[in-house]
PASE-984602 format. One record per atom (N, C-alpha, C, O, CB): residue in three letters; x, y, z. Coordinates in steps of 0.05 Angstrom, whole numbers, padded with zeros to 5 digits, always signed. Glycine has a CB too. Layout:
BEGIN
alaXYZ;...
***
This chain:
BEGIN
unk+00585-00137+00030;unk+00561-00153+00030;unk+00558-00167+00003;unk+00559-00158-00019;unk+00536-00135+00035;unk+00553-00200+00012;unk+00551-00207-00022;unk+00523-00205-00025;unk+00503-00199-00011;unk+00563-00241-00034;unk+00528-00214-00055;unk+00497-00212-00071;unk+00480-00223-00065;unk+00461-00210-00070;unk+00494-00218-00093;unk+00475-00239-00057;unk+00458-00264-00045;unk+00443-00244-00013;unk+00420-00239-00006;unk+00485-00299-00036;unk+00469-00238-00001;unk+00453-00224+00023;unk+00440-00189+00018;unk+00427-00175+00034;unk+00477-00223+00049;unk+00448-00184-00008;unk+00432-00152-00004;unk+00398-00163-00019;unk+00380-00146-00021;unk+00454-00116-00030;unk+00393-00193-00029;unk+00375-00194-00041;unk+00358-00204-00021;unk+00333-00202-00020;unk+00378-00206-00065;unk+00372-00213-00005;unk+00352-00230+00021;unk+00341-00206+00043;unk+00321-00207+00058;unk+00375-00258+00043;unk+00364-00183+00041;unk+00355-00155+00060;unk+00328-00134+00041;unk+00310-00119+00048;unk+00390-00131+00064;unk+00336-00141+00022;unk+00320-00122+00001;unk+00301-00145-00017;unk+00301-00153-00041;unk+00346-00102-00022;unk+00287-00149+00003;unk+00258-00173-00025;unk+00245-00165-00040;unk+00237-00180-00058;unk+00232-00187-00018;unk+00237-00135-00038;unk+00232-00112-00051;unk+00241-00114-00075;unk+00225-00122-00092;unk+00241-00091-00040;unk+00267-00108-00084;unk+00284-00110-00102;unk+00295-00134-00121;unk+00304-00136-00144;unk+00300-00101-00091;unk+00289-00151-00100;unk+00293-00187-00109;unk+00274-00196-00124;unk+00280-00214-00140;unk+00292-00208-00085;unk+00247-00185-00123;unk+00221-00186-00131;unk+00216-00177-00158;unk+00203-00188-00177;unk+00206-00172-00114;unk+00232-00148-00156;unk+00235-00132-00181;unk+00260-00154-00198;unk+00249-00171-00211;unk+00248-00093-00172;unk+00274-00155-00198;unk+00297-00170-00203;unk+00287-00201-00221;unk+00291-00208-00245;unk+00311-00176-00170;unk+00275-00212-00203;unk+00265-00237-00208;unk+00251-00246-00245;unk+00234-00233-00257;unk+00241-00238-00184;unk+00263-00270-00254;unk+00246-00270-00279;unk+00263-00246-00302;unk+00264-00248-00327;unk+00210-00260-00269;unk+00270-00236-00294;unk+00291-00215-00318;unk+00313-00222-00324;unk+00330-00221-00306;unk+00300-00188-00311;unk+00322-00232-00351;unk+00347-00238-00355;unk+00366-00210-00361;unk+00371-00204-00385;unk+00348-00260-00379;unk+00373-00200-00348;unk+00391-00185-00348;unk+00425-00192-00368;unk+00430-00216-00370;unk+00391-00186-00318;unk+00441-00177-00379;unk+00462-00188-00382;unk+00480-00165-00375;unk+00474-00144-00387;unk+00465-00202-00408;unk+00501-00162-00360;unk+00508-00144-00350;unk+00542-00140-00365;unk+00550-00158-00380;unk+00504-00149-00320;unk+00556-00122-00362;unk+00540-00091-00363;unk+00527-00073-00373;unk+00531-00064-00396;unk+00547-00080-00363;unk+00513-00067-00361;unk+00494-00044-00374;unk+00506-00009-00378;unk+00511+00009-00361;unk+00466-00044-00352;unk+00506-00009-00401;unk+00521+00016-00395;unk+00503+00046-00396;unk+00509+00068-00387;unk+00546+00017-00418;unk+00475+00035-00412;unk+00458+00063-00405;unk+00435+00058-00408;unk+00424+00040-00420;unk+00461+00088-00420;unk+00425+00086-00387;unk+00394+00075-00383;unk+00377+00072-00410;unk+00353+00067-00408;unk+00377+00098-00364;unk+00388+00073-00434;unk+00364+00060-00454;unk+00371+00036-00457;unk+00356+00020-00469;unk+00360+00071-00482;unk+00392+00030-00447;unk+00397-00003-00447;unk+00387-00015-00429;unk+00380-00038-00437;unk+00423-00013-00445;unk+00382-00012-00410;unk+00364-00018-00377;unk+00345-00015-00388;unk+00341-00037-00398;unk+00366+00001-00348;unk+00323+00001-00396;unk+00302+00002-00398;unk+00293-00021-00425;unk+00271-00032-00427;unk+00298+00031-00400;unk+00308-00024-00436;unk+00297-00041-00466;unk+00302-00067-00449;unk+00278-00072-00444;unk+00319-00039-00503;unk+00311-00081-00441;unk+00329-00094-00426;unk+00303-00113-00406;unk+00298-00137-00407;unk+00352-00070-00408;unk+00290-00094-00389;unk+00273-00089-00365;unk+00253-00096-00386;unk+00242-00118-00383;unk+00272-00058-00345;unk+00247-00080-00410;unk+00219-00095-00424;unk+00222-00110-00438;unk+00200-00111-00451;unk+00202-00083-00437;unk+00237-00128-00447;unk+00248-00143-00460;unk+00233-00172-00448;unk+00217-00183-00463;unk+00279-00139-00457;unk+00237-00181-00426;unk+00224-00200-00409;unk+00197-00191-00401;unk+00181-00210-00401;unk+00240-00206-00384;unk+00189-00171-00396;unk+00155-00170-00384;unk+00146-00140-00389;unk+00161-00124-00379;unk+00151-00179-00345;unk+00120-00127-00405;unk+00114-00116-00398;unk+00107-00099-00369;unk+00095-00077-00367;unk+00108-00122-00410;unk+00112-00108-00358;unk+00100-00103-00332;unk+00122-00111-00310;unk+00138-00130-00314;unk+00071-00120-00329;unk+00122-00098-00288;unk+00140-00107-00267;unk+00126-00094-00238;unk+00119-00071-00237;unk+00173-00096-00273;unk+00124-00112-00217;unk+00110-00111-00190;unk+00127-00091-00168;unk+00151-00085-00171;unk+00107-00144-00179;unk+00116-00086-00152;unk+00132-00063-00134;unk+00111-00061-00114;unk+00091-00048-00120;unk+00140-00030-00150;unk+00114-00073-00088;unk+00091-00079-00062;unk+00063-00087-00074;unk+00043-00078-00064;unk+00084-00049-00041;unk+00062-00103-00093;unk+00039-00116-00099;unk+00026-00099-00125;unk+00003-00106-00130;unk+00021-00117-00073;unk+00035-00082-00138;unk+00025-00058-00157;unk+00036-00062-00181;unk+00056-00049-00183;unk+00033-00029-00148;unk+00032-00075-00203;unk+00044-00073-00226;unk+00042-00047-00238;unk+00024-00031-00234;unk+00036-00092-00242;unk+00063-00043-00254;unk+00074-00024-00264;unk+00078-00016-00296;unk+00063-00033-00304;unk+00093-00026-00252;unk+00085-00006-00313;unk+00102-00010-00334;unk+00127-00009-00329;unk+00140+00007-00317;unk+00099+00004-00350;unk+00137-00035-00344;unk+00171-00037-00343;unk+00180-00012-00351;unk+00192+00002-00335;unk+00185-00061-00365;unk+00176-00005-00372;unk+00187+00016-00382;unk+00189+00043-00365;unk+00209+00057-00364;unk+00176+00021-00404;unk+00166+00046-00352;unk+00159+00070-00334;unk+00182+00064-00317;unk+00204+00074-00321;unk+00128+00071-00317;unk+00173+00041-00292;unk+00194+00037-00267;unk+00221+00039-00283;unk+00230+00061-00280;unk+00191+00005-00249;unk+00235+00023-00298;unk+00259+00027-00304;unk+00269+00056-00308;unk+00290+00063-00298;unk+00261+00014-00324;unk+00250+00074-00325;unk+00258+00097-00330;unk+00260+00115-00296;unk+00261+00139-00295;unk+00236+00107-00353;unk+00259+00100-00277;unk+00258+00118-00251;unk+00282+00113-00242;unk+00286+00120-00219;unk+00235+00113-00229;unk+00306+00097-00256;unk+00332+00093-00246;unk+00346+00115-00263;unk+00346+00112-00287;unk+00344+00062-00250;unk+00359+00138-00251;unk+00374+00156-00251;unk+00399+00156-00271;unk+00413+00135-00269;unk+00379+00157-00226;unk+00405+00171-00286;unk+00423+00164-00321;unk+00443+00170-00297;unk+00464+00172-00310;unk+00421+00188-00361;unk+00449+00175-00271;unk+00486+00183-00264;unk+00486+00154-00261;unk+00509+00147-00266;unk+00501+00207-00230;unk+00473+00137-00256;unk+00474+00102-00242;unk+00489+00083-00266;unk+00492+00059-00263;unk+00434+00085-00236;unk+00496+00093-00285;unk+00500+00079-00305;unk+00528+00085-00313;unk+00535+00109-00317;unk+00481+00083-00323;unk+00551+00059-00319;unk+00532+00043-00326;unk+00533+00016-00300;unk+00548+00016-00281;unk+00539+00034-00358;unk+00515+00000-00304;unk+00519-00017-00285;unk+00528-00040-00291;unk+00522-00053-00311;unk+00500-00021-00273;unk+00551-00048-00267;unk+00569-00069-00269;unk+00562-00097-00264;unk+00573-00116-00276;unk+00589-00063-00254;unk+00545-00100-00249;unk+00531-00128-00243;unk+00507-00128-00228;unk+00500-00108-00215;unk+00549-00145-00227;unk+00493-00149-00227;unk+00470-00148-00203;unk+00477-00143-00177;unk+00461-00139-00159;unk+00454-00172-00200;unk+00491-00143-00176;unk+00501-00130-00149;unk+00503-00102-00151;unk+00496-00090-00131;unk+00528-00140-00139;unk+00510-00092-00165;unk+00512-00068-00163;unk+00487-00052-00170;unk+00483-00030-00161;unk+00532-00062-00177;unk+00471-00064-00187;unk+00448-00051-00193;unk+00421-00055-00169;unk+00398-00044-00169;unk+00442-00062-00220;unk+00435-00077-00149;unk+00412-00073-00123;unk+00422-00058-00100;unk+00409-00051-00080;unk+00403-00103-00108;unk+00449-00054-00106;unk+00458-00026-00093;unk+00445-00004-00095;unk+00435+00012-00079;unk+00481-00017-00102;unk+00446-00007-00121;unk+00430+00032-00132;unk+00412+00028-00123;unk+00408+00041-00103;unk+00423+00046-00167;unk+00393+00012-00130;unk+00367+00015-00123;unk+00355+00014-00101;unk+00331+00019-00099;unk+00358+00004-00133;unk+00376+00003-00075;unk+00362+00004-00062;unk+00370+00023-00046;unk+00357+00025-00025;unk+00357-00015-00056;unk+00393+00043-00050;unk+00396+00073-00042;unk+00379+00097-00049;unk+00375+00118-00037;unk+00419+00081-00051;unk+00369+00087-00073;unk+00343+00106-00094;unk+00323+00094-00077;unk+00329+00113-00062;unk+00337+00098-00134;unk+00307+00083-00066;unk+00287+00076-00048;unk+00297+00084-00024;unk+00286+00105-00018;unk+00280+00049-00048;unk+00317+00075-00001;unk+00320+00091+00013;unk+00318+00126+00011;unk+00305+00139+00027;unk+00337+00081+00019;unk+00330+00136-00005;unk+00338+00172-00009;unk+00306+00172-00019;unk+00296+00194-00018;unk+00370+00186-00039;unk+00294+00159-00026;unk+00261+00165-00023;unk+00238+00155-00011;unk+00216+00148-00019;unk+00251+00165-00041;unk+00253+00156+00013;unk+00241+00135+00045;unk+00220+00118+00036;unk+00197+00121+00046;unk+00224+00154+00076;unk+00225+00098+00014;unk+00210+00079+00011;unk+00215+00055+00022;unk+00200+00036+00026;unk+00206+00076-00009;unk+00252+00059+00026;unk+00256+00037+00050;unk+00271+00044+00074;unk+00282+00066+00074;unk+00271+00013+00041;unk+00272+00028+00094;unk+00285+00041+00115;unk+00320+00040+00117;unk+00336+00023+00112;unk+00272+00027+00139;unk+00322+00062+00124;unk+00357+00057+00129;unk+00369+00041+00143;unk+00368+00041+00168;unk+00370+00077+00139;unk+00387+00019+00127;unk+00395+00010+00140;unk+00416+00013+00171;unk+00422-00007+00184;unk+00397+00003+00125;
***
């Protein structure tokens, strides 16, 4: 699946995604997390802002490090599924 289509299955994640310059790879979650607040205090999740820092810190240290945006809307959106926040595909 390319990248373009796990972002159009997952808007959820595209949403989160959106507006963050990312530079990949990321090799650990304190790099993700500085990273994530770097562009916005704050980041949305079904209409609910958040702290960047908080949500980021809810991506799992085995996930790392991550290889591209693609791979990081992988994780995430297996970490939402394995916590039926989304449905299985």
């Amino acid at each position: 699946m390319k990248e373009n289509d796990l972002l159009e299955r997952y808007p959820e994640i595209a949403e989160l995604l959106r507006g963050r310059s990312l530079s990949y790879p990321i090799e650990t979650k304190a790099a993700f997390i500085e990273q994530m607040a770097a562009s916005s205090d704050q980041v949305v999740f079904r209409g609910r802002s958040y702290d960047a820092r908080f949500g980021a810190g809810l991506i799992p240290d085995f996930f790392f490090p991550l290889a591209s945006e693609e791979d990081l809307v992988t994780k995430v959106a297996e970490l939402l599924i394995s916590r039926g926040l989304l449905p299985l595909a």
